[in-house]
N, C-alpha and C positions, 0 to 999 in steps of 0.2 A: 536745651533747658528753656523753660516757658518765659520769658519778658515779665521781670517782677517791678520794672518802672518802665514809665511811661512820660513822655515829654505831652506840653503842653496842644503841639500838631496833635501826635496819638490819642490823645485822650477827646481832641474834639470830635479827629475820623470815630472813633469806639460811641461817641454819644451821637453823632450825627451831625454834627452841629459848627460852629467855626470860634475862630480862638478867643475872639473878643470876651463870648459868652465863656469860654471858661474862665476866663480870668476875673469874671465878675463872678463866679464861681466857688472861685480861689477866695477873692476880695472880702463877698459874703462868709466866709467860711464854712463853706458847706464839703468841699473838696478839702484834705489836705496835701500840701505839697513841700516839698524842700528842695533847697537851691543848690543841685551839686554840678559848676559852669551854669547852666540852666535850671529852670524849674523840673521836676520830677516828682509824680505821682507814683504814688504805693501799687500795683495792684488791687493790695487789701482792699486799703483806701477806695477805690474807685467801686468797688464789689461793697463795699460801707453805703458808701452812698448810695449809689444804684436800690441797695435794697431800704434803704432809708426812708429816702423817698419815693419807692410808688407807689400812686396812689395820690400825688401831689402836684396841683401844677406849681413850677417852679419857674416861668417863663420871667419872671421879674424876680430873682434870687434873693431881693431881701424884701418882698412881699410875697411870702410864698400861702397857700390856699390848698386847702385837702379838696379834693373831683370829687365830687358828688355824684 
């Protein structure tokens, strides 16, 4: 069966990226997640986003900027 959550390590390996930035992620609400022992990410969710935003730089999450 395919991984339909995702902790907050997985989802920063799946963007590239490392955890701080997720959780400023999280913070901004750009990702949703829920607390079950830990935080946990949707699939959906993460596939929400992803397609949400590109097209967007999002390096500062609550100054975010469409790419030109």
């Amino acid at each position: 069966m395919e991984d339909m959550l995702y902790t907050v390590p997985e989802v920063a390996a799946i963007l590239k990226t490392n955890v701080d930035y997720v959780y400023k992620l999280q913070k901004a609400g750009l990702i949703r997640f829920m607390k079950i022992g830990r935080w946990k990410c949707r699939k959906a969710a993460l596939e929400e986003f992803l397609k949400k935003y590109d097209g967007y730089d999002i390096s500062d999450p609550f100054n975010i900027k469409e790419i030109s």
